[in-house]
ZATOR-507528 format. One record per atom (N, C-alpha, C, CB): x, y, z; residue in three letters. Coordinates in steps of 0.02 Angstrom, whole numbers, plus 50000, padded with zeros to 5 digits. Atoms other than C-alpha are relative to their C-alpha. Glycine has a CB too. Layout:
BEGIN
XYZALA/...
END
This chain:
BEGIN
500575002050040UNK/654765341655658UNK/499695006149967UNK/499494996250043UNK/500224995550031UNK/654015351455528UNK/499204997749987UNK/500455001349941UNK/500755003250011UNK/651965350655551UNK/499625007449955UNK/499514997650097UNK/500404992750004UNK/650375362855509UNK/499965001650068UNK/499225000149966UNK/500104994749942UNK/650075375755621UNK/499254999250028UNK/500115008449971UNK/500805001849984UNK/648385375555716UNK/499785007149952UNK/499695000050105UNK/500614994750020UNK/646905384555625UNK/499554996349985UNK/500095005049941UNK/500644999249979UNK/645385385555686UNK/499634997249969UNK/499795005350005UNK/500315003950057UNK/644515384455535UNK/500034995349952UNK/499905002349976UNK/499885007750021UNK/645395369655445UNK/499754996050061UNK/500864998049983UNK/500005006049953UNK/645205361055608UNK/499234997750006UNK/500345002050078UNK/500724999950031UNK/643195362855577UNK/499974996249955UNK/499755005749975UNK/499895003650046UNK/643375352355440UNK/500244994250001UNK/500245002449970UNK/499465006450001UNK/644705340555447UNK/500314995450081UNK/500755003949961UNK/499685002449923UNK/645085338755643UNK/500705003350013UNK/500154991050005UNK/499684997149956UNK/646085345555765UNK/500844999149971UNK/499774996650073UNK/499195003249984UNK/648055346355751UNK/500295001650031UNK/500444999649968UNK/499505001149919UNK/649425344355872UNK/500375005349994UNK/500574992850013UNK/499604996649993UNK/650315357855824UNK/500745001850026UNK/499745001650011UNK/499164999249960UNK/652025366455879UNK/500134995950058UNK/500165007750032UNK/499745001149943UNK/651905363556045UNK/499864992050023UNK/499725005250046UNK/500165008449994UNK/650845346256048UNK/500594996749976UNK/499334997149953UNK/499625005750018UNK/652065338755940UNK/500714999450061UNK/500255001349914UNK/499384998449919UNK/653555344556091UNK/499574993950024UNK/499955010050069UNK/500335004149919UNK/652335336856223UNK/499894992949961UNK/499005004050045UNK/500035005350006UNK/651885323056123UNK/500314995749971UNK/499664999649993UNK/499625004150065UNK/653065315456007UNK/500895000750016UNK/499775004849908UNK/499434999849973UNK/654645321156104UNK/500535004349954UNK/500194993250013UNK/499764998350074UNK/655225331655954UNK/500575005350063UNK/499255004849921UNK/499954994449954UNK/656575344156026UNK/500005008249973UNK/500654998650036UNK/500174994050046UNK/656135357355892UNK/499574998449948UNK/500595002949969UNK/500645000950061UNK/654515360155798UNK/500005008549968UNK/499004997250046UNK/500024995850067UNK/654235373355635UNK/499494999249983UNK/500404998849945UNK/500754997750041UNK/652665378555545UNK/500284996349917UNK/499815011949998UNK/499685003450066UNK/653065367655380UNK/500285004949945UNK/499444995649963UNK/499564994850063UNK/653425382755269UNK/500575003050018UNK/499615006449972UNK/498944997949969UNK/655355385555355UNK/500224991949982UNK/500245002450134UNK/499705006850037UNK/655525368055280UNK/500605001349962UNK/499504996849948UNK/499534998050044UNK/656455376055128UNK/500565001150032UNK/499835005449965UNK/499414993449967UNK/657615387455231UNK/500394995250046UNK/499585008150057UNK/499585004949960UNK/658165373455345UNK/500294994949979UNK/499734997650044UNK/499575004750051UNK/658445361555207UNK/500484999349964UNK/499844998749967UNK/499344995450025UNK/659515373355127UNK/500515002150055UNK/499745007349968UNK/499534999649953UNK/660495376155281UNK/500434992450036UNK/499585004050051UNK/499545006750008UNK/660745357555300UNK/500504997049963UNK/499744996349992UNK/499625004550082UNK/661165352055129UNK/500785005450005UNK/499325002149886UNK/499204996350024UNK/662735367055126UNK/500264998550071UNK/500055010249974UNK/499625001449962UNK/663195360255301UNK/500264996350022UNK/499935001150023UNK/499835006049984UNK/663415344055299UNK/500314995349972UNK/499654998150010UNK/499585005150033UNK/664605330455235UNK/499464993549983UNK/500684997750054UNK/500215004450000UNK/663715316955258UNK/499054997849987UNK/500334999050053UNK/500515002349994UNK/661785310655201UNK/499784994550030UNK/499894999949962UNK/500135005249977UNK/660945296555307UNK/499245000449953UNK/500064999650086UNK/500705001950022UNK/659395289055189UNK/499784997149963UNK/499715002849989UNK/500215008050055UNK/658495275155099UNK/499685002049944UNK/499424993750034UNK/500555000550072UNK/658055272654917UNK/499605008549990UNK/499194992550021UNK/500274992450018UNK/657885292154885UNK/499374999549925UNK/500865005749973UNK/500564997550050UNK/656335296654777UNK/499725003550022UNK/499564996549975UNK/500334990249982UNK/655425314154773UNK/499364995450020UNK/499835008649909UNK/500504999649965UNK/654235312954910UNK/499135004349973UNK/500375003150054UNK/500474996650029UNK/652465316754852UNK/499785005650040UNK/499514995949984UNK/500404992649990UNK/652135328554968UNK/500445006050012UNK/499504999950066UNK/499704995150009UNK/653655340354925UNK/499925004349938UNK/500524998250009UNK/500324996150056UNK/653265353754798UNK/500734997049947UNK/499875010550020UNK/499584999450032UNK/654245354754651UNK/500764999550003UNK/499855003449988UNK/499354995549943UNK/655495368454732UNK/500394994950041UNK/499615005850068UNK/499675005149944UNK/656015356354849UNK/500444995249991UNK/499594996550028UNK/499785004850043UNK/656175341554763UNK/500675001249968UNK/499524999349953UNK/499364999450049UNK/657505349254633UNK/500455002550059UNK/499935006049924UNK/499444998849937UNK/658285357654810UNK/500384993350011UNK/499615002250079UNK/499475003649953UNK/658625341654889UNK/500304994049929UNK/499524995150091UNK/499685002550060UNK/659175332754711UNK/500595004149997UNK/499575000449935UNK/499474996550005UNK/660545348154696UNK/500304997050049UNK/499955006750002UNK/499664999649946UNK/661005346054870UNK/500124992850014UNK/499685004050053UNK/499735006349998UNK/661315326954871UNK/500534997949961UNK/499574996149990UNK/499514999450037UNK/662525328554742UNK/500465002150020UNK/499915002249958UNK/499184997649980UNK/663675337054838UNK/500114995250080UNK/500065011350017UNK/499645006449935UNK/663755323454999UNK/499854993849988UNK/499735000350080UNK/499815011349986UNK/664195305055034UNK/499184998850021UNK/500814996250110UNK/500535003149972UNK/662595295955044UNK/499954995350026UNK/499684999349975UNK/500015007449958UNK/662365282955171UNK/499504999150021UNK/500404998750054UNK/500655003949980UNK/660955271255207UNK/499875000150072UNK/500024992749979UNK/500304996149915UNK/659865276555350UNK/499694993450043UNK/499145007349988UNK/500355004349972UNK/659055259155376UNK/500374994050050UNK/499654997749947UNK/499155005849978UNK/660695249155421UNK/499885004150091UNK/501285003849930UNK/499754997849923UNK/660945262555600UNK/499274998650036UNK/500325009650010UNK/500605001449956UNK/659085262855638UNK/499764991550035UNK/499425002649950UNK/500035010049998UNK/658925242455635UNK/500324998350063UNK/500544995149929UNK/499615001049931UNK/660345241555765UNK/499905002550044UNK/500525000950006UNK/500424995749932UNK/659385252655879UNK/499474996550013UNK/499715008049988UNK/500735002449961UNK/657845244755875UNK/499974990350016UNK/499205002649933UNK/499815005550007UNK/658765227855852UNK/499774996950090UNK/500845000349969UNK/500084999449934UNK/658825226856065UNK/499395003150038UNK/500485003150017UNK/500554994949946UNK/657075232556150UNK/500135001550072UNK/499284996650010UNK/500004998249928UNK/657015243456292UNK/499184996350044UNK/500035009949999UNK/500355000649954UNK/656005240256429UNK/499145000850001UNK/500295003850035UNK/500324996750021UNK/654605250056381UNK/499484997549940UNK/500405004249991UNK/500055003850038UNK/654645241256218UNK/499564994050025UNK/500604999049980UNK/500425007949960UNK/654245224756286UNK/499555000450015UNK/500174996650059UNK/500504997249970UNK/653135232056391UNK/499094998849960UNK/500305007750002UNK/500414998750032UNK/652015236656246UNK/499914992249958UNK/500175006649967UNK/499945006050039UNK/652585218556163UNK/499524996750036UNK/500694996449993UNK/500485003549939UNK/651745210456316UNK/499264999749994UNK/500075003750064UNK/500764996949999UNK/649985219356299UNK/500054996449917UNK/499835011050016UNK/500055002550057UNK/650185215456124UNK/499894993749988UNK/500405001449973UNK/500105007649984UNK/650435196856151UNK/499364997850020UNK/500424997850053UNK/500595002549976UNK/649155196256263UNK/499265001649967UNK/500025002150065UNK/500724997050046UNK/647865205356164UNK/499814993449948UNK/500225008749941UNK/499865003850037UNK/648175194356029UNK/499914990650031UNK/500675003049980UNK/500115005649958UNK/648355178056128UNK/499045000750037UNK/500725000650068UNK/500865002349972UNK/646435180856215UNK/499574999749926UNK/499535007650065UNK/500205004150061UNK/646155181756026UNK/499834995449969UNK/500154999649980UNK/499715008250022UNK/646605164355983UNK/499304995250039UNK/501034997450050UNK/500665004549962UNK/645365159356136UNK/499485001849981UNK/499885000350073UNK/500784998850028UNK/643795166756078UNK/500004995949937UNK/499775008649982UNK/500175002950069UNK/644025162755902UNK/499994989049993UNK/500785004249943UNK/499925006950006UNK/644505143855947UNK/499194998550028UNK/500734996550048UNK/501024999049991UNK/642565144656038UNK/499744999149959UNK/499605006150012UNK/500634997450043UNK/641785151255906UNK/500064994549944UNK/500055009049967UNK/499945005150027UNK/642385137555777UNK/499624996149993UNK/500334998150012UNK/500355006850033UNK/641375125855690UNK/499804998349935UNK/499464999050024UNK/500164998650093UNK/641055118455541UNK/499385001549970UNK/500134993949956UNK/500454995650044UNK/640135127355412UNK/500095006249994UNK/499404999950017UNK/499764996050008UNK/640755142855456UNK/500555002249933UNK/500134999650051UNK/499564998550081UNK/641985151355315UNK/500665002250028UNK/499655007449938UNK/499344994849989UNK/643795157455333UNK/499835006250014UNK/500455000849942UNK/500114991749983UNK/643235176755318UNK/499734999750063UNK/499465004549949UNK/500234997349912UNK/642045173455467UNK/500584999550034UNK/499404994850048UNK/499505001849967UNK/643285166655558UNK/500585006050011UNK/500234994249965UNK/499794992150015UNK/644425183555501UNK/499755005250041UNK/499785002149934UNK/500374996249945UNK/643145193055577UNK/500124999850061UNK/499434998850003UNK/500275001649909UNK/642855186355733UNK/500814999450024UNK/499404990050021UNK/499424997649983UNK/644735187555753UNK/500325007250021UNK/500244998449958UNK/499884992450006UNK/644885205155726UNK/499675005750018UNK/500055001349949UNK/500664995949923UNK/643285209355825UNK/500405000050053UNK/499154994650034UNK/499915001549955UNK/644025202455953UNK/500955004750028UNK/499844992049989UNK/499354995750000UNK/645785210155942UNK/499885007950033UNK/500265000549916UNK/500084994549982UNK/645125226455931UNK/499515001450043UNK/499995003049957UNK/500054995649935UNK/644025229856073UNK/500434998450035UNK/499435000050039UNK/499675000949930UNK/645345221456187UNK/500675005649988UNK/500264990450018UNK/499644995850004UNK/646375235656123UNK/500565002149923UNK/500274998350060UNK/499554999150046UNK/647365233355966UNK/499685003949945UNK/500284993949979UNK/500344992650056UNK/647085248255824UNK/500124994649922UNK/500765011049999UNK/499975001550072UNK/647415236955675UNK/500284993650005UNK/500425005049953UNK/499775006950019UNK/647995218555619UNK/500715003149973UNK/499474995349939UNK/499274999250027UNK/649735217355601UNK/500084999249915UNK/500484993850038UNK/499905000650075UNK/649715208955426UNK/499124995949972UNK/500874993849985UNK/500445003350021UNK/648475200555312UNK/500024993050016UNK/499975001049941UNK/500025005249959UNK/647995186355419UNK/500164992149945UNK/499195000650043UNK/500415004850035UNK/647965167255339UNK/499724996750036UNK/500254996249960UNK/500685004049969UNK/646505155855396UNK/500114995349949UNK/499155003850003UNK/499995005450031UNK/646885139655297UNK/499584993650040UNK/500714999049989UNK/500595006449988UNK/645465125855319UNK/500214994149959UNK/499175002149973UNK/499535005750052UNK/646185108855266UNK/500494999749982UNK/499894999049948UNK/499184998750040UNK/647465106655147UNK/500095007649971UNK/500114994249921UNK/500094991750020UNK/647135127355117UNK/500705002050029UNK/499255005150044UNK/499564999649951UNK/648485125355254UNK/500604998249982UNK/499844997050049UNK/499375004850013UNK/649825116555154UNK/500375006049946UNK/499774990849957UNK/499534993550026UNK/650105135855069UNK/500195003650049UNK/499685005149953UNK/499644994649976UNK/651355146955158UNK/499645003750025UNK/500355003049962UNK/500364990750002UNK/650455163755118UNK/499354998549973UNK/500445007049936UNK/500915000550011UNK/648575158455094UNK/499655007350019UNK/499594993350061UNK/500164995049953UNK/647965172855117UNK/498874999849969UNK/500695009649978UNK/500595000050030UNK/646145168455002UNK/499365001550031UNK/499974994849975UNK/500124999849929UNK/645375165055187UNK/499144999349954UNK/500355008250061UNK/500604998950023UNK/643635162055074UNK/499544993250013UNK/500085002249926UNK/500485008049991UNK/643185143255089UNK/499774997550074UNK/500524993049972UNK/500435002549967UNK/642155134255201UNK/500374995750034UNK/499494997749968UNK/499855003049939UNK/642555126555372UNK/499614993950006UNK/499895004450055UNK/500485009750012UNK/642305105355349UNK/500274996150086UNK/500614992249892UNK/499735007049917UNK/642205094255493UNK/500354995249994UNK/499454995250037UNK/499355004550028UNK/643645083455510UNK/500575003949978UNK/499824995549936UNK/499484994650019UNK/644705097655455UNK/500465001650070UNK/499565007549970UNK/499574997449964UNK/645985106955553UNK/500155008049959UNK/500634994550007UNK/500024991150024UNK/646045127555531UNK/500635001050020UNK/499425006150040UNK/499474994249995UNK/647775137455512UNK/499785006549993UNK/500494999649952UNK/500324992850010UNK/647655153955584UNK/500625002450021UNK/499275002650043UNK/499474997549966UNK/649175164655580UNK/499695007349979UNK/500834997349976UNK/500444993949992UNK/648415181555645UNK/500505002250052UNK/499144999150023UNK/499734997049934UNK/649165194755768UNK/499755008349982UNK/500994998550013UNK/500134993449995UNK/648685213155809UNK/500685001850023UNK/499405002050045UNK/499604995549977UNK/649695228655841UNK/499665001750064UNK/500115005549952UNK/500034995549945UNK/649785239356006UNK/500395003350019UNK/499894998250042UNK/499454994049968UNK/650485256256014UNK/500664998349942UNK/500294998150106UNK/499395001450056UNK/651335250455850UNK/500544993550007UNK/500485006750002UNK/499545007050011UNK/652125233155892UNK/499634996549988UNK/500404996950050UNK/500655005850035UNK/651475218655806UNK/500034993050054UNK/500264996449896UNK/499935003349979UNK/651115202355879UNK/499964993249927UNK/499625001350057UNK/500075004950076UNK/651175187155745UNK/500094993050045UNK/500795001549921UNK/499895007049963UNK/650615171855822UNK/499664996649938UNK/499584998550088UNK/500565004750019UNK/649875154655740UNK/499984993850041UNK/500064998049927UNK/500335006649978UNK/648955141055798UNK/499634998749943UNK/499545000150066UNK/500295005150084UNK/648235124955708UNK/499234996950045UNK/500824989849965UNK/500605003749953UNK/646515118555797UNK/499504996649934UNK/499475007050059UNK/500565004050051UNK/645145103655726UNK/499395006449995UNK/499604991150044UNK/500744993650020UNK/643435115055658UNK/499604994350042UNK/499615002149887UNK/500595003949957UNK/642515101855756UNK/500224998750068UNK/499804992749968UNK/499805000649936UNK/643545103155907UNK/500394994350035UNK/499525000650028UNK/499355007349964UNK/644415084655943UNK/500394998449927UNK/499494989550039UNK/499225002450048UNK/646105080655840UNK/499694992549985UNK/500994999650056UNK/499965005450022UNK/645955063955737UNK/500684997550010UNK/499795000049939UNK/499335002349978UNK/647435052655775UNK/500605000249986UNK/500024995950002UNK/499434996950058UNK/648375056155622UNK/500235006850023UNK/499665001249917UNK/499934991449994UNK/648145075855669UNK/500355000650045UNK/499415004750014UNK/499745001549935UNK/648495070955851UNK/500914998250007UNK/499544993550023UNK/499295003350008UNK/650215063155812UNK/500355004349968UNK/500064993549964UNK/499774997050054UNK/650725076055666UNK/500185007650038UNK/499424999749935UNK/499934994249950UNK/650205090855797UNK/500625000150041UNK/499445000050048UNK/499365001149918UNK/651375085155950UNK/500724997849973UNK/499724991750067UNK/499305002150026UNK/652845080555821UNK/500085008349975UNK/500064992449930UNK/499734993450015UNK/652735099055789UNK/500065004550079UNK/499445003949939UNK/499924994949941UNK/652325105855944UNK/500664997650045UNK/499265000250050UNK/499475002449937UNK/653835097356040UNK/500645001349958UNK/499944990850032UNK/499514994050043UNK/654955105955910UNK/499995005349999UNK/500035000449945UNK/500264991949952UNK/654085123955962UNK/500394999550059UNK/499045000950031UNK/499784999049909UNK/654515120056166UNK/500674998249979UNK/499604993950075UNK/499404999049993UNK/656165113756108UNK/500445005649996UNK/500164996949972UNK/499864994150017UNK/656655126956017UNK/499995010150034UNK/499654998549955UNK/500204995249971UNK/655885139856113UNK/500605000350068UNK/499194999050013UNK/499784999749930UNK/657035133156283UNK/501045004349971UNK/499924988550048UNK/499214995250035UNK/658785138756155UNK/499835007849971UNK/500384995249913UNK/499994992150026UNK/658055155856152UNK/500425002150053UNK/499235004749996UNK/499524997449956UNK/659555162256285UNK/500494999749979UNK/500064998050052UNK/499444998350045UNK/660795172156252UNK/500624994950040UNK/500175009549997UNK/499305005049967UNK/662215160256362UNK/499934994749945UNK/499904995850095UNK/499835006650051UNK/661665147056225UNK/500565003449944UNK/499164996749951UNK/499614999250066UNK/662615156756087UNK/499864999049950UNK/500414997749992UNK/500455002450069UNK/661445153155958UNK/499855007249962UNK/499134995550023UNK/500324994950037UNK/660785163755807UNK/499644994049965UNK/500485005949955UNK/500365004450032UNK/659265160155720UNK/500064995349943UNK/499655002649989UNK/499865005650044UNK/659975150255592UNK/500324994150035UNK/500445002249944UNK/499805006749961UNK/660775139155717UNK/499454997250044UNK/500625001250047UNK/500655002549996UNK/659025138055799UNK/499624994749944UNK/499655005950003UNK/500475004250042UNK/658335132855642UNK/500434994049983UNK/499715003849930UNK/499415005450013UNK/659795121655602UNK/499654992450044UNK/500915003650045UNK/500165007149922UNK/659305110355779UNK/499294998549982UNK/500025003650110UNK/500615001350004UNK/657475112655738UNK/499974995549933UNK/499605006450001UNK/500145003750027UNK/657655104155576UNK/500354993250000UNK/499955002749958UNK/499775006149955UNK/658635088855649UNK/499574997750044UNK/500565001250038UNK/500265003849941UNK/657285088255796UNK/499354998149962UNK/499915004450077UNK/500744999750029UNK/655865087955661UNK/500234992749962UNK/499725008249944UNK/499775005150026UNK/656725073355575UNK/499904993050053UNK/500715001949982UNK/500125005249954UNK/656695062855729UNK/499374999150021UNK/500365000750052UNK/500745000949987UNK/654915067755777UNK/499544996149929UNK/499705008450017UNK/500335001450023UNK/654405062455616UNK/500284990549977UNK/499885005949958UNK/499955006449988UNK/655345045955627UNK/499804994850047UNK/500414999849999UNK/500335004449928UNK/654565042355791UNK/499094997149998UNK/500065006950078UNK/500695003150035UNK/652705040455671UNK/500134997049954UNK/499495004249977UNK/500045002850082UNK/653405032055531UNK/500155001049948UNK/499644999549977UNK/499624998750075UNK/654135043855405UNK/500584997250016UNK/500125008249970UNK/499145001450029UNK/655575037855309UNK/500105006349967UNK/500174992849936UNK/499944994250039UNK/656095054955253UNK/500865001850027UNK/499305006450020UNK/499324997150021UNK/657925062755217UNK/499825008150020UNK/500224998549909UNK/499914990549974UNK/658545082255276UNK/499595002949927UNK/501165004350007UNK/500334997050058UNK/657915086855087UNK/499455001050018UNK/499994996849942UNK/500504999050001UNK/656215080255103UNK/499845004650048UNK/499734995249999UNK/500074994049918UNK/656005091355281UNK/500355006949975UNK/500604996550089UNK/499734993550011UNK/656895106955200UNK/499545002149941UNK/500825000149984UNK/500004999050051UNK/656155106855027UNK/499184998649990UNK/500544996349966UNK/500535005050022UNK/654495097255059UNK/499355002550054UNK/500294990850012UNK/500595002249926UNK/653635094755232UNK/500085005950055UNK/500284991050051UNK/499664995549951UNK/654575109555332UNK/500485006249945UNK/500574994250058UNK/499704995450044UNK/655065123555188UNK/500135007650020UNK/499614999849944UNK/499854992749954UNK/655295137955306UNK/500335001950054UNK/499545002350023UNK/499564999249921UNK/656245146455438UNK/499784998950071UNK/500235006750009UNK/500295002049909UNK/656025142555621UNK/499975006650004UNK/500564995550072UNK/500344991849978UNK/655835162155640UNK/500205009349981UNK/500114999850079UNK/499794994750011UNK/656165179755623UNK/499975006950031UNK/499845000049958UNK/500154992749933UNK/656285196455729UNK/499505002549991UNK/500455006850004UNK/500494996449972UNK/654895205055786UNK/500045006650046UNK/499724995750030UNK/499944991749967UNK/654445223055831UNK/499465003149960UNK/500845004849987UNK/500474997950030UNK/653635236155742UNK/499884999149933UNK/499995005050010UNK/500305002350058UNK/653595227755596UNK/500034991750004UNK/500405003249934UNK/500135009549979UNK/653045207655595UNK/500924997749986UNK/499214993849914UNK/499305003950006UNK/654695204255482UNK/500535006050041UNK/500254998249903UNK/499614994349984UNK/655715216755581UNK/500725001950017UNK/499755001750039UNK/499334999049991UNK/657415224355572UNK/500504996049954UNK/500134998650066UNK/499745006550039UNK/657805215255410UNK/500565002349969UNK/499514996749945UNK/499344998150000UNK/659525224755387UNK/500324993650057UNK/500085008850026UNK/499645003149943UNK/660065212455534UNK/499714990949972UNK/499655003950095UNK/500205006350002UNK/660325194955481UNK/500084995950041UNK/500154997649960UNK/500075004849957UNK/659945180255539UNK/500554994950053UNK/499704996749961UNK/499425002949954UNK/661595174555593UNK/500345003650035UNK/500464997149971UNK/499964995649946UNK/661735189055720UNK/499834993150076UNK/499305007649983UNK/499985004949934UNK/662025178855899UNK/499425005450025UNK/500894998850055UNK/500614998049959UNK/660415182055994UNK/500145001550082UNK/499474993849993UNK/499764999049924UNK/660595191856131UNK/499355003750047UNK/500765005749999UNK/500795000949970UNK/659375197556272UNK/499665008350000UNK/500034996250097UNK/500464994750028UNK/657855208456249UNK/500195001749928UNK/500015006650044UNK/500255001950060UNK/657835202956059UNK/499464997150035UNK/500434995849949UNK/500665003549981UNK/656165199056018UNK/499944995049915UNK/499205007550021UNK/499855003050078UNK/656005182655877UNK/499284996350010UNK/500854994049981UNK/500295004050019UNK/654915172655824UNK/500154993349997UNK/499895001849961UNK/499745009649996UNK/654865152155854UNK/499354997049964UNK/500084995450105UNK/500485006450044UNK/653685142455703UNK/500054996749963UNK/499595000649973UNK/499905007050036UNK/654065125255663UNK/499314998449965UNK/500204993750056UNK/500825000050024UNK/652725119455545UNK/500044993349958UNK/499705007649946UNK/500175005150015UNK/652335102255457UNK/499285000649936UNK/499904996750070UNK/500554998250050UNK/651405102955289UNK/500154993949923UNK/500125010149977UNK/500195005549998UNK/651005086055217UNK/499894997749924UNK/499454999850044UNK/500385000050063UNK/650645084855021UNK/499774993749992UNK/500375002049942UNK/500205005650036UNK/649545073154929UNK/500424998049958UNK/499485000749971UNK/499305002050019UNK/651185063154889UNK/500084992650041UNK/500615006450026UNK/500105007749949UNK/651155043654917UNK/500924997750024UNK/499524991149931UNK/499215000449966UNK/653105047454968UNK/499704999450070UNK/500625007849989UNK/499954998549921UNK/652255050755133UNK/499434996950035UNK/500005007850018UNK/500705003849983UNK/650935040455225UNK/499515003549999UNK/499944996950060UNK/500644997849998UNK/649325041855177UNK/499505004750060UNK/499774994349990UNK/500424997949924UNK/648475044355351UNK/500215009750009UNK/500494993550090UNK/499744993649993UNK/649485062255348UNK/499915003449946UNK/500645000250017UNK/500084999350043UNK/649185066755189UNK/499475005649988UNK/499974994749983UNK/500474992350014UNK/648345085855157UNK/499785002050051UNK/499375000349955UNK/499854998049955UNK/648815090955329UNK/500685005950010UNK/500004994750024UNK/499524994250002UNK/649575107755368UNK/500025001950080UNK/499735006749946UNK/500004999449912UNK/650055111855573UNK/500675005749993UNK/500224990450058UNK/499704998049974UNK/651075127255616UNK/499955002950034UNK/500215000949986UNK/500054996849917UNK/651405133955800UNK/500425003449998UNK/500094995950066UNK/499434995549980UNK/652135149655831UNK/499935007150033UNK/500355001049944UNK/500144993949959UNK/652525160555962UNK/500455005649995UNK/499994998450068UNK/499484991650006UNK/653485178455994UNK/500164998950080UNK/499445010449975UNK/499565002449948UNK/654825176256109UNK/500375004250029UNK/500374995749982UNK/499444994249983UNK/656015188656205UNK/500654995050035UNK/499635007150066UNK/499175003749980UNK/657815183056218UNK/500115000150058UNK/500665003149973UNK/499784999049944UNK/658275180856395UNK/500655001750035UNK/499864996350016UNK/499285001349974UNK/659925180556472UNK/500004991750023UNK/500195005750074UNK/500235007549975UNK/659425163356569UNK/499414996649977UNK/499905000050069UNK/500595003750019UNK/657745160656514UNK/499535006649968UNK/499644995450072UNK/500334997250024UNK/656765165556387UNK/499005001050023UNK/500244997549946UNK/500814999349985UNK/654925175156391UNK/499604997349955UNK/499755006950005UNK/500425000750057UNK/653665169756299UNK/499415004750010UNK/499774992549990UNK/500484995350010UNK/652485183456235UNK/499224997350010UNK/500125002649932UNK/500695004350038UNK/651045171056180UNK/499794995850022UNK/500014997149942UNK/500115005349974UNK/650945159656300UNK/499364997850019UNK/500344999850042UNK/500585000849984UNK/649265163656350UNK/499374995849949UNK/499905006550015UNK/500485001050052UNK/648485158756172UNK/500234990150013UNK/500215005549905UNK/500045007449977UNK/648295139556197UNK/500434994349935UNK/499044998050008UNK/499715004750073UNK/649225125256091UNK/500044992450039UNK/501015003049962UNK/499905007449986UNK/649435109356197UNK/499364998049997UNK/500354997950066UNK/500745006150004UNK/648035095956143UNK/499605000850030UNK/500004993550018UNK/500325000549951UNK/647265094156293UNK/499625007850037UNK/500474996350038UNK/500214995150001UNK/646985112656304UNK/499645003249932UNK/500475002650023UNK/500364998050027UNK/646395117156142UNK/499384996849980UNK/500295001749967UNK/500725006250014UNK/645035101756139UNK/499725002750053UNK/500084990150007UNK/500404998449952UNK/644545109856314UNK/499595006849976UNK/500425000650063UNK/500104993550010UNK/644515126956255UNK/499445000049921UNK/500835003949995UNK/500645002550054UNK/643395121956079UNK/499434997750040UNK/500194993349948UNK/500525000149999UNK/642315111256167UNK/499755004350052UNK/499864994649998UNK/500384993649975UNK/641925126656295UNK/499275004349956UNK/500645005550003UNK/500614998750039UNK/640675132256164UNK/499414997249964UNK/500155002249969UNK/500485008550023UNK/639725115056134UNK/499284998950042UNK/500564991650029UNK/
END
């Protein structure tokens, strides 16, 4: 690693740095440099090596000039190969350690879910709601929100990527909140769907549990002895969403459920980045200590194809999962989703 050096008097100013030896002790480096032997070692690379490992080259803003035209000469004379392809397959498998930090993360995130389902009611706004998410995240430890949360109130919920999070919390509604914090740099990315007034209407009630019993299914073919990859996950999940929704009354075809009511994947890897390790596709067989994502979701348009009673209703549940060998973990388990628990856990603040 090439850092600044400590001095004194920058550090008066700007704060402390880790220097030579910190970065050793802390960052595991097994050789640290004062940044101005940058040149001299770059130039001793570039004439020694065959091979480049690195993504989407563009002059780094914080290389001078000098530099810049250095490592432009010196890429011209080796094979360039993409650096993001070897790293992916490393972080594809979490260690121990990993998890570890996934866990705290989960859980941080998950006691999230419970406060904010509390605090709920109508009149409130999406942003509050934002807030009081991200209060809550961060004292229980997380340094930052994984992504830009959505908070969909109503049919707000029947967009994907809402991210507007500005309108007003109506009674009779139902709030989408797909929120998760980091910890120690792994994200967590959960959602839950809860009423703003705390009890499910019957329609909601029925629309909920035809999603959530496509979550627990799905969630029990996270093991690697099944032989599955997430596209063969999602494959079963949109077959079991077809039957759940024949068991209320839709007449609907694989289209309408792919194209319509269910336009998204059942999930995607997780790590230090929400979508993570996206060199590695989805039809990689899932094997254990992967960490994925499981969210089936149900989103309803004002469309008299589909019974009224359901009609500008949006519900998706989803947790972060670690591949098992026999049985999978669930990260998120703590944040609440069965009926009977999130009507307990709302009216707790009544």
């Amino acid at each position: 690693m090439f850092v600044l050096p400590k001095n004194p008097n920058a550090e008066l100013w700007d704060g402390p740095r880790t220097g030579l030896e910190g970065v050793k002790e802390l960052f595991g480096a097994d050789e640290a440099y004062e940044n101005t032997r940058f040149i001299p070692y770059l130039k001793n690379v570039l004439g020694s090596s065959k091979h480049i490992f690195m993504d989407n080259y563009t002059v780094p803003t914080l290389l001078t000039e000098a530099e810049s035209k250095l490592i432009d000469t010196g890429l011209k004379l080796q094979t360039i190969l993409p650096l993001s392809k070897v790293v992916h397959e490393l972080r594809t498998i979490k260690s121990k350690s990993e998890i570890e930090a996934m866990k705290e993360s989960g859980m941080i995130s998950s006691k999230a879910f419970i406060e904010a389902m509390k605090w709920t009611k109508p009149g409130l706004t999406e942003s509050q709601l934002w807030a009081k998410f991200e209060y809550e995240t961060r004292v229980r430890g997380s340094s930052v929100l994984a992504y830009v949360p959505v908070i969909g109130g109503g049919p707000n919920a029947l967009s994907m990527h809402y991210v507007r999070n500005d309108m007003e919390l109506k009674d009779g509604d139902l709030v989408l909140v797909d929120c998760g914090g980091e910890y120690k740099g792994y994200a967590s990315d959960i959602t839950r769907t809860w009423p703003v007034n705390g009890k499910f209407s019957q329609p909601q009630k029925e629309l909920y549990q035809a999603v959530l019993n496509v979550n627990k299914a799905c969630i029990k073919l996270c093991r690697e002895i099944n032989n599955m990859s997430l596209h063969d996950i999602h494959s079963e999940s949109v077959k079991l969403m077809k039957q759940e929704l024949k068991n209320i009354g839709f007449n609907v075809n694989i289209w309408d459920i792919e194209r319509v009511l269910y336009p998204h994947h059942v999930g995607h890897y997780l790590g230090l980045d929400v979508h993570d390790t996206y060199d590695i596709d989805r039809s990689r067989k899932l094997k254990e200590n992967m960490v994925i994502t499981i969210e089936p979701g149900l989103y309803v348009p004002f469309d008299d194809k589909f019974p009224k009673e359901y009609q500008g209703i949006g519900i998706r549940i989803e947790d972060n999962v670690v591949i098992g060998k026999d049985e999978p973990y669930v990260l998120t388990a703590s944040a609440p989703k069965e009926i009977v628990d999130i009507e307990f856990c709302c009216e707790n603040n009544k």
